[in-house]
N, C-alpha and C positions, 0 to 999 in steps of 0.2 A: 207363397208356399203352394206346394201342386196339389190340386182338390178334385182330381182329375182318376174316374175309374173308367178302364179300357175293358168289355166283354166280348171274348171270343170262343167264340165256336160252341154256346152253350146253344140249347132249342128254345124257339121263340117267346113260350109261354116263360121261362124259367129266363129269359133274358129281361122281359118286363116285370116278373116280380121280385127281382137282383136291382130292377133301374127304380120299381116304386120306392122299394125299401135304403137304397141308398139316396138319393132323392132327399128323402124324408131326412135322411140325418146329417144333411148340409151338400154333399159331393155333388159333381158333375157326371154325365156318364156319356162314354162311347161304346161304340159296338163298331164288333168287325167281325166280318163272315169266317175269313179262313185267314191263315197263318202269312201270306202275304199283304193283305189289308193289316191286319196286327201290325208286320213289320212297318208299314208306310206311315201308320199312325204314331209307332213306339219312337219316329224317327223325326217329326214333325210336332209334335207335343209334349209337353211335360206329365207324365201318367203316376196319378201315387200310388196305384196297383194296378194288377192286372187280372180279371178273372177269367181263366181258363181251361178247358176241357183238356181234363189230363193227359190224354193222345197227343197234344198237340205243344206240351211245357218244353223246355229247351231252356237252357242256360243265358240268360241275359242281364240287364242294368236294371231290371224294374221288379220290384216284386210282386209275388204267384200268392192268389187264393184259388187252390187246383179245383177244380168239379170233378168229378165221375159219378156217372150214371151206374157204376157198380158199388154198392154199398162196400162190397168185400174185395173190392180190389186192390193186388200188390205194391203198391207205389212207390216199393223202397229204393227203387233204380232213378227218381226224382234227385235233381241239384236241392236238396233240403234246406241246403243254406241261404236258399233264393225264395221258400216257400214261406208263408205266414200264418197259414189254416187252408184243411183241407173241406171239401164240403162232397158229401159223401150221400146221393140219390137224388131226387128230386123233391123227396119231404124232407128237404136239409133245415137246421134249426134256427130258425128269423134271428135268435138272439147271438146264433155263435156266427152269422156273417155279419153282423154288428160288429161285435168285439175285432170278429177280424182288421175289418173296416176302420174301427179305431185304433185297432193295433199297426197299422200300415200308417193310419197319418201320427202317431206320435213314433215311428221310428225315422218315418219321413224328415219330422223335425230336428229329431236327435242327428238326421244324416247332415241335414243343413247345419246343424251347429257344430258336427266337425269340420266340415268344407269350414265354417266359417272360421274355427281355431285353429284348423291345417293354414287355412291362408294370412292368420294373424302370426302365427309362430312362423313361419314364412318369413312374413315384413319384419317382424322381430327381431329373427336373426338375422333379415337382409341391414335391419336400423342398427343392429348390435355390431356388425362386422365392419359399416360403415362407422359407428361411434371407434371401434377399435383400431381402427385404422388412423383417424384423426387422433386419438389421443396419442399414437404411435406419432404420429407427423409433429403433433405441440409436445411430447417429450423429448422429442428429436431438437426441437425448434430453444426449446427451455434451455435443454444441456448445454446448445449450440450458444444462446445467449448469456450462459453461465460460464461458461467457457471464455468469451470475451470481454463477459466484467471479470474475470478474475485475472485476466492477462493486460487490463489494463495497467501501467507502471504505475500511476495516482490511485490512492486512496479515496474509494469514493463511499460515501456512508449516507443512505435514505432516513429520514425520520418521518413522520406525519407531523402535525401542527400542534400536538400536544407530546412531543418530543420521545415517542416511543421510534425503539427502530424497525425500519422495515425492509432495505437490504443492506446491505456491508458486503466488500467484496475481501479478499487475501490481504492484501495489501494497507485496504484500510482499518484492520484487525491490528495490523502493525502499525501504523501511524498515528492513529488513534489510541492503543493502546486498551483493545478490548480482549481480553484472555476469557472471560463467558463462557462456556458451552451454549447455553440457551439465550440469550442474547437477543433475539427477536421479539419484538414486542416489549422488551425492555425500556425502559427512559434511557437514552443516551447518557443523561448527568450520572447516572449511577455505576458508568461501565468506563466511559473513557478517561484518561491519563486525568491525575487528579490534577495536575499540573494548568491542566487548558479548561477545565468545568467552569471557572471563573468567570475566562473571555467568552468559552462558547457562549454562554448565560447571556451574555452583556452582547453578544455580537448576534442573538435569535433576537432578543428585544429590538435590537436598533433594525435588524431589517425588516420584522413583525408590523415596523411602525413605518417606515419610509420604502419597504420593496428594493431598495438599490444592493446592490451586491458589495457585499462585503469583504475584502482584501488583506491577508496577515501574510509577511516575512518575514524569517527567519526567527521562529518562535521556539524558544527553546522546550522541550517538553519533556527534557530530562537530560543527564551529564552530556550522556552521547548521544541524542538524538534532537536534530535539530531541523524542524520543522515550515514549509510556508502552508495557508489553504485559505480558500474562499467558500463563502459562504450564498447561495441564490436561494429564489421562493421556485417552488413547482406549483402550475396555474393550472387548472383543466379547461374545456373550450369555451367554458362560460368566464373567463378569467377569476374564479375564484382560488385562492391560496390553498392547497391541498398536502402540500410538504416541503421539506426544505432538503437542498441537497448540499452535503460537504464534500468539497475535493480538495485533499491533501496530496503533497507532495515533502520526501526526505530531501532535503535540502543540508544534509550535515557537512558532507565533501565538499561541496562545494563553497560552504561557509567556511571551512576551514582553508580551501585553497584560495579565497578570496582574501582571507585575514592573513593567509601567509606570506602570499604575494606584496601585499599593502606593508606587511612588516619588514618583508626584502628590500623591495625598494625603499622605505626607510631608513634602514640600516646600512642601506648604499652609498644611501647622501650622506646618513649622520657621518661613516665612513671615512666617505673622500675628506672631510672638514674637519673630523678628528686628529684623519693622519696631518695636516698643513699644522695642526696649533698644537700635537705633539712635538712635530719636528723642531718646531720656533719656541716649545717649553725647553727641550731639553737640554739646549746649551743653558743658557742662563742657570738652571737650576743643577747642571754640573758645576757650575762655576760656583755657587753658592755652597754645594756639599764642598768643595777641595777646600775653601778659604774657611770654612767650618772649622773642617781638619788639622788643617793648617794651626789654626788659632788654639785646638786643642791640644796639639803635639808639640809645638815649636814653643810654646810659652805660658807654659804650666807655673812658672811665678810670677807673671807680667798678670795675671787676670785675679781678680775675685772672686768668692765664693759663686754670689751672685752673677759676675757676668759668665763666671763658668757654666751657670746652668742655663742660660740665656744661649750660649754658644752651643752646647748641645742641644738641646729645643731647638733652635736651628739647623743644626746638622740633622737630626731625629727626624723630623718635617720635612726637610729637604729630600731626605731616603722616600718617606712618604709619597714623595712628589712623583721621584723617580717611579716609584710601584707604577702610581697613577699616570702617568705616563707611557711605563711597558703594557700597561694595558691597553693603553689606548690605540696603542702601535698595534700590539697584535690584534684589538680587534677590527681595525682596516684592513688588515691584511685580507686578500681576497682569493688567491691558492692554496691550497691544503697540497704539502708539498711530499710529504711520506707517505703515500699511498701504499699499502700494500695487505696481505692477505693476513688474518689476525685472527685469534680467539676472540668473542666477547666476553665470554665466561673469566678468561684470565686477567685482561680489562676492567672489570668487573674488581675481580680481586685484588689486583693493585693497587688500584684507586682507593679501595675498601681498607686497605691497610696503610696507605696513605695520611687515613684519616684518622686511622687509629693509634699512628704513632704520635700523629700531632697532638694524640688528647681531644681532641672535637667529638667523641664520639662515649665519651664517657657518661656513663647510667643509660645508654641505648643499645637494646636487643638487637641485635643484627638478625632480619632471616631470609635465609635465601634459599629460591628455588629455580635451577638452572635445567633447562633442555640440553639436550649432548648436539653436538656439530652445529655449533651457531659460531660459524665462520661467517666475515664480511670482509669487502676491501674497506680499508680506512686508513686512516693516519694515528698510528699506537696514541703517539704523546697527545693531539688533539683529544681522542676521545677518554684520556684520562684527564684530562682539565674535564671535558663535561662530566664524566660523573662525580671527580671531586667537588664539583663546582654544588651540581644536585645535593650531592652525601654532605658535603656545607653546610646548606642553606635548609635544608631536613632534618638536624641536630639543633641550629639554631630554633628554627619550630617548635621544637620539641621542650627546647630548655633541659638539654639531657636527662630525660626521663619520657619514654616511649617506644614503641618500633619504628624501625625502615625494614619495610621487604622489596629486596630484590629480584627481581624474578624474568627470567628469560622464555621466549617462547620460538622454537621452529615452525614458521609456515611458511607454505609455497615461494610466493615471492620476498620477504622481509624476515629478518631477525626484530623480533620486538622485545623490547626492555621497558621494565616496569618500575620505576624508583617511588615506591608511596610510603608515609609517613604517618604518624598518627598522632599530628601537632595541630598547633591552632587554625589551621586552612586560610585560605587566600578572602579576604572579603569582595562580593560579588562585582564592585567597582575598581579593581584592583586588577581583575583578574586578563582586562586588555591593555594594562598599561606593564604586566610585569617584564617584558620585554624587550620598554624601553630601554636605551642607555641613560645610567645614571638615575633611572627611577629606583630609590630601597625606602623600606619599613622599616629599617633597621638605622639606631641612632646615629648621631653625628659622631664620624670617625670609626664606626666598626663596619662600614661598606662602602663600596665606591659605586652600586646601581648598573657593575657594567657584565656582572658576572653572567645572568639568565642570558642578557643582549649577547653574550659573547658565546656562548651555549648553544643557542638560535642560529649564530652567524654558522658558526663550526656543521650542526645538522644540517643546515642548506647548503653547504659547500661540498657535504656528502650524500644531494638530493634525497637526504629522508626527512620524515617529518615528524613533527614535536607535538604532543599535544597535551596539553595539562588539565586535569578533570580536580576540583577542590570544592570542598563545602567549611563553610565556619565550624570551628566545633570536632569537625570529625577528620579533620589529614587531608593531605593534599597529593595525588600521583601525576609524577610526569610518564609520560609514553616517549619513547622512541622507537621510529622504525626506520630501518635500515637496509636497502636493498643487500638481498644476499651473493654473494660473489658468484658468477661464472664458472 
């Protein structure tokens, strides 16, 4: 701090008892003869006042304790705001060039300590504009990375190691099966599909304990959604376990295009081998119906009671045969030969009356809810075997007591039909074999097992696709989807 008193232009006696008395109360002191010495000094030194003969004050950086040798003189034409105390004759008062003295170096300081909070609030705001800019650049940087987990197609889901979560991106809300709002910081067991909290449990353990990565396929995690994902540890640089990360993947489409495919080709072979041991039933088993006939027509007194019913039993069976036979035929058949442009809606309705006339349908609600313009190309009579076929086998379910709703939908590419039921549903190990040929649930002599297979063949012959969603307990819906016509 400047402890530094400058005198000028006072007389000599009055300069030595200005230098004793400041002296005394700690300062340093200069002198300078005339107003050019002043300057040389004011310019070269740190000065914490200045005393000067009033003639000679002017406006500068340093401040004025004025002298005049005139008690009564004017001074009002003085820069004032530069002045600190005026000293007024040559018996000026010891004590009030004191105070002056002391009034100079505590504004001296107060002057440093704004220099010093000018130049702090300065860095301040130089540090604040610099913070604000970075944070500009790391929200810039966040969005940008937020942005790309949520555009990733996989499901990716952060926990820590006591299984709370820490990101989730779009995708893995859906896969996972987190509907939350607040969801952060959550225990993952408490929020995803109740469906997989089991495995996940069992599948943190196993890799908790052995580090290796964990691998699931085609995990079903609800009717329609079907599921693969792995499971890894996240390490930091010291390699300690810090989180785990899941990456899921919807794998439903293409589960179903895989089981579609494997059932085509199935149905290809069983097919071709059908049609060979049709052809080679059905003579003989003509031959059996005519002389059936035969025996019942031509000789109505030649037989007995008994072999009477033995001959028809025969003949009955033989018709039997025959069914099982034309079915078999048609379902090798591998052209769908009536193509053409149809209602489904009225498709719908035929088949539905179909059913009703046979009696199959009695103590079952019928309810339907149809979309308007649900045209497709198709083959009429095939797709009334398929839904007779469904409206069947959804009565029989039922044990005529229940609903079927029918229901149609217009979207973009496909007509979708809805045949669901509200019977005893498909049991869980049942539900990849319904589509074999010749697989039923149904007693001996009231199915042939060929009806779904022939249902199947029909939908792929008019590349749409079939898909059946069933629970025990609660009904069973098939889906169809149908490209829409041109």
């Amino acid at each position: 701090m400047a402890s530094t008193i400058l005198i000028t232009g006072l007389p000599d006696p009055l300069v030595d008892r200005i230098r004793s008395l400041a002296v005394e109360s700690g300062f340093r002191v200069e002198t300078a003869k005339d107003r050019d010495e002043c300057q040389e000094v004011l310019l070269n030194q740190e000065i914490l006042a200045l005393v000067i003969n009033a003639s000679m004050v002017a406006s500068n950086s340093v401040q004025f304790i004025v002298y005049t040798d005139d008690a009564n003189a004017d001074l009002s034409n003085l820069p004032r705001s530069d002045i600190i105390g005026i000293l007024r004759g040559a018996k000026f008062d010891n004590a009030a060039l004191s105070d002056f003295l002391a009034c100079a170096a505590r504004l001296n300081a107060l002057e440093k300590k704004v220099e010093s909070l000018n130049f702090a609030l300065q860095e301040n705001h130089s540090v604040a504009s610099e913070l604000n800019l970075k944070n500009k650049v790391l929200e810039r940087e966040r969005n940008f990375n937020d942005s790309i987990i949520n555009s990733i197609a996989y499901g990716l889901m952060i926990v820590d190691t006591d299984g709370a979560i820490m990101l989730i991106n779009e995708m893995g809300k859906k896969i996972f099966g987190i509907t939350a709002p607040d969801y952060y910081g959550m225990n993952y067991g408490a929020v995803v599909f109740e469906g997989i909290r089991e495995n996940f449990a069992q599948n943190v353990k196993e890799i908790l304990q052995n580090g290796k990565i964990v691998e699931m396929e085609g995990f079903a995690v609800r009717d329609d959604l079907i599921i693969s994902y792995s499971l890894s540890v996240i390490k930091d640089n010291f390699g300690n376990v810090i989180g785990l990360m899941f990456l899921g993947r919807d794998v439903t489409d293409w589960e179903n295009m895989t089981h579609q495919l494997f059932q085509a080709e199935k149905l290809a072979t069983m097919g071709t081998m059908l049609s060979g041991i049709a052809h080679e039933l059905r003579n003989p088993v003509t031959i059996i119906n005519a002389r059936a006939q035969r025996m019942l027509q031509g000789a109505d007194q030649a037989l007995s009671d008994k072999a009477r019913k033995a001959v028809e039993s025969i003949e009955n069976q033989s018709k039997r045969m025959g069914e099982i036979i034309n079915n078999l035929l048609d379902f090798s058949r591998r052209n769908v030969a009536g193509f053409g442009l149809a209602d489904i809606n009225e498709i719908l309705d035929v088949a539905q009356s179909f059913l009703t006339l046979e009696g199959r349908a009695t103590g079952v609600e019928i309810i339907k809810s149809f979309a308007e313009g649900c045209m497709a190309r198709c083959d009429r009579n095939q797709m009334e075997q398929v839904f007779l076929n469904l409206f069947t086998n959804a009565c029989d379910a039922m044990q005529n007591k229940g609903k079927l709703f029918l229901t149609t939908e217009n979207t973009d590419n496909y007509i979708r039909i809805s045949v669901r039921d509200t019977g005893c549903g498909i049991p869980e190990e049942y539900k990849k074999k319904i589509f074999d040929p010749f697989f039923t649930t149904k007693e001996a002599g009231k199915g042939t097992g060929l009806g779904l297979a022939i249902v199947y063949k029909i939908i792929q012959a008019h590349k749409g696709r079939l898909v059946v969603r069933s629970k025990v307990g609660q009904g069973t819906t098939f889906i169809i989807m149908l490209p829409k016509s041109n």
